[in-house]
C-alpha positions, 0 to 999 in steps of 0.5 A: 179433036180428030185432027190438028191441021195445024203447021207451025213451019219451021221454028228457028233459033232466036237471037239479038232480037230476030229469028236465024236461018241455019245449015243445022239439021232439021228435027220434026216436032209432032203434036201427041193430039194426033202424031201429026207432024206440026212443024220443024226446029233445028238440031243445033250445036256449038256454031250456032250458040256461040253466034247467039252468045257473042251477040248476048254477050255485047248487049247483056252490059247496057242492059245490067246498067239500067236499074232493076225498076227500069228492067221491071218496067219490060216485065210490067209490059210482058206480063200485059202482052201474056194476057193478052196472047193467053188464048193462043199460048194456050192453044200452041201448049195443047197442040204441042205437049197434048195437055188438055185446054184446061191444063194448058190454060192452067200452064200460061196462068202460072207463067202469069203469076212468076212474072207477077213475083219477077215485077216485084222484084225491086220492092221484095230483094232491096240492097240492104243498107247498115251502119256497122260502126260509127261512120262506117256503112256496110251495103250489099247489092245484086251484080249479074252473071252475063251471059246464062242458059236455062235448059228446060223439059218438054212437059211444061212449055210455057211455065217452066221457061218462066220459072228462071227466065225473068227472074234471071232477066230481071237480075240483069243478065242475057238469057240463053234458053234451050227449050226441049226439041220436042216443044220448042213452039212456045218458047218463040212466041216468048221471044216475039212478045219480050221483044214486043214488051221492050226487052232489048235485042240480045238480052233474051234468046232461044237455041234449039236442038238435042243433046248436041246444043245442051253439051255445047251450053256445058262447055261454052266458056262464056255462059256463066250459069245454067238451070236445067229441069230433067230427068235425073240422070241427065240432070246428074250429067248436065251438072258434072259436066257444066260444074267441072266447066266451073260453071254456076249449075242448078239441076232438077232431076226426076222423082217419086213422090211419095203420099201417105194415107192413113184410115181417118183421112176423108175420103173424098178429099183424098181420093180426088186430090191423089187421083189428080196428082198422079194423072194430071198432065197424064203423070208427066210431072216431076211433082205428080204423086207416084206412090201411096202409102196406105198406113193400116186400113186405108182400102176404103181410100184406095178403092175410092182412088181405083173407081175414079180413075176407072172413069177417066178418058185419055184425050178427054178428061186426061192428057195424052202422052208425049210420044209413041217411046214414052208410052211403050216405056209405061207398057214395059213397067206394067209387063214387068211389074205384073210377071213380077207378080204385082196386082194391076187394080187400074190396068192403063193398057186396056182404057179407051182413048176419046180419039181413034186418031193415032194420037199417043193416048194412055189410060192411069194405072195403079199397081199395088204390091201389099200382100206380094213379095214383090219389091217396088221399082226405085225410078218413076214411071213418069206417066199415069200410074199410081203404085200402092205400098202397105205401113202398119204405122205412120212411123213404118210409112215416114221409113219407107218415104225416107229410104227413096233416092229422091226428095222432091215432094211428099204428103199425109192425107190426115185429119188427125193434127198429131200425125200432121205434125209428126210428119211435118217434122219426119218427112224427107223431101223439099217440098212437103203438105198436109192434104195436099196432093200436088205441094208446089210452093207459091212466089216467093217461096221457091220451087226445089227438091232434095237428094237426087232430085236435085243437083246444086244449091238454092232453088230454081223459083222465088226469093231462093232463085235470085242469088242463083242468077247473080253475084252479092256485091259487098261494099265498106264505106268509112267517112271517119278519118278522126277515128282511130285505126282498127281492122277496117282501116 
């Protein structure tokens, strides 16, 4: 691709089931394909969210009061109408993220599959029913929220609004979403095909913007809960600020994942598996592989990993990066790094893009501290690179993983099942895998790190996810009046 020629015009806010106008300042949005400008959004703030939210806050009752089966019949007809636009929400996931086809594909196809999980719903999260003595009935059933936001990263447009929406439509509630200003275009298709799918107006909407708009969703008083999927600093933020709102906040921030390889790993295997983890949608990921820990004499492996990244081609076999401010922040890490005096084996400043284009292209990177006294930076780079760290032993290698800040995912690359179940039991993050790079969970086991990569309680996806999208309702029936008095009475 040399160029996008492509202008998706100005991308407004969505609500009570059309597109609004606004006096709000414009941002520009611009494809990482080739820095083109493709589009505009506006740079909302309170005004325009709380007209959305009042228009939500009306329809959000009529919807709560339809059965869970009536709503999943909306879902049955949004999951047809994804199908149906795969072609072009994956064109709109290339354009505006720079992901290749391939992941951009692999982006509407997980959407795809939550929504699946969301259909399921009344079959898998029934009200529970039980006699708790003699004519007397105990039932537990879902009550929703209301109103409620999902504030969601410019890295998956199309998946993660999907990790909360319809599960939190499902729940019965109105969901307000502020997708990243820098990829905004595929949440209004989201909202052209729910209201093509039935969903009623109001119930689903969109708010566009920066930081103004997210604070605005921190101290509206009429939205009840917020997701938020981030960096970690601004995930601690969001959380203090909205909680201290006593608002309902399930925040995930950043990581560094952390992989360990012992010698008896294959080969192949591994080196293929932590290559793709670290680069795969050019290591923008909360789940990409950061850092290897090679236990004993794993060179062999890391060598493997190092001659295959060598062969990667940014815009080509590897995505690009979001933008010109992201790529000079990978810059000044390696720089530091490297005066620090740390071994670039992969150096990602001196890869050739497929396009000369002006598109934001970066090669991967991997940087290896064993045998230097330098000390390894705790943040993420959030890009392409891949650092090295040395463990005499997998007991050392489970030490280090620990000590991290964040707890998103980590995973041994073994063929020895003892180590596996060592490490089953040692490691400390939320999601976990033996010989596996990229760890993510499938519905109905849900999405959610630990330490600071998580603010809040529960999950952000599967059967974690719903009691965060509404309320448990508890009801005690007695139909006994020839019983004695006791402590139900």
């Amino acid at each position: 691709m040399e160029k996008v020629n492509k202008n998706y015009g100005l991308i407004k806010n969505y609500g009570n089931g059309q597109f609004l106008d606004s006096d709000a300042e414009k941002i520009d949005i611009y494809s990482p394909l080739d820095g083109s400008i493709i589009g505009q959004t506006y740079s909302s703030g309170m005004k325009e969210l709380d007209e959305i939210v009042q228009k939500a806050k009306l329809a959000q009752p009529k919807w709560a009061a339809l059965s869970m089966k009536s709503r999943s019949q909306v879902m049955y007809k949004y999951r047809e109408l994804l199908l149906k636009n795969r072609d072009e929400l994956a064109e709109i996931n290339h354009i505006e993220n720079g992901k290749t086809l391939d992941e951009a594909y692999g982006g509407v196809d997980k959407a795809i599959e939550i929504v699946e999980y969301a259909c399921s719903i009344p079959s898998t999260a029934p009200n529970r029913v039980q006699m708790v003595s003699r004519g007397v009935e105990c039932k537990t059933e879902y009550v929703p929220l209301g109103v409620v936001s999902s504030i969601t990263p410019f890295n998956f447009p199309v998946m993660v609004p999907h990790w909360t929406t319809p599960q939190a439509l499902m729940m019965g509630n109105a969901v307000v979403l502020k997708p990243s200003e820098l990829t905004p275009i595929c949440s209004a298709k989201m909202g052209e095909l729910l209201k093509e799918a039935g969903l009623p107006d109001g119930i689903f909407n969109v708010v566009n913007g920066g930081k103004d708009i997210v604070e605005a969703i921190c101290d509206h008083p009429d939205i009840k809960a917020i997701s938020f999927v981030g960096s970690t600093p601004v995930a601690e933020i969001v959380y203090r600020r909205a909680s201290s709102n006593l608002k309902r906040v399930l925040a995930l921030g950043g990581a560094k994942n952390h992989l360990i390889v012992t010698p008896d790993a294959h080969t192949e295997m591994a080196s293929n598996d932590i290559l793709a983890a670290a680069t795969g949608m050019a290591g923008q990921r909360c789940m990409a592989a950061s850092v290897v820990i090679a236990v004993g004499d794993s060179d062999h492996i890391v060598k493997a990993i190092c001659e295959k990244a060598e062969k990667l081609i940014p815009g080509d076999t590897m995505s690009t990066i979001i933008s010109e401010a992201a790529i000079a922040k990978i810059v000044a890490y390696l720089e530091r790094v490297e005066k620090a005096g740390a071994k670039i084996l992969v150096d990602g400043r001196k890869f050739k893009a497929k396009y000369d284009n002006g598109g934001y292209f970066f090669g991967p990177s991997v940087i290896d501290y064993r045998g230097t006294n330098v000390e390894m930076p705790a943040e993420e780079i959030f890009g392409p690179t891949l650092e090295i760290l040395g463990a005499e032993n997998i007991h050392e290698a489970f030490e280090i993983q620990q000590k991290s800040p964040y707890g998103n995912a980590t995973s041994i690359f073994t063929q020895n099942g003892r180590s596996a179940m060592e490490a089953a039991s040692m490691m400390d993050a939320g999601m976990c895998g033996v010989n596996i790079g990229v760890p993510v969970p499938r519905d109905p086991f849900s999405f959610g790190g630990i330490k600071g990569s998580k603010y809040g309680h529960g999950d952000i996806t599967g059967e974690s996810s719903l009691e965060f999208w509404a309320n448990l309702r508890k009801l005690t029936t007695k139909w006994n009046p020839e019983d004695k008095t006791d402590w139900m009475s």
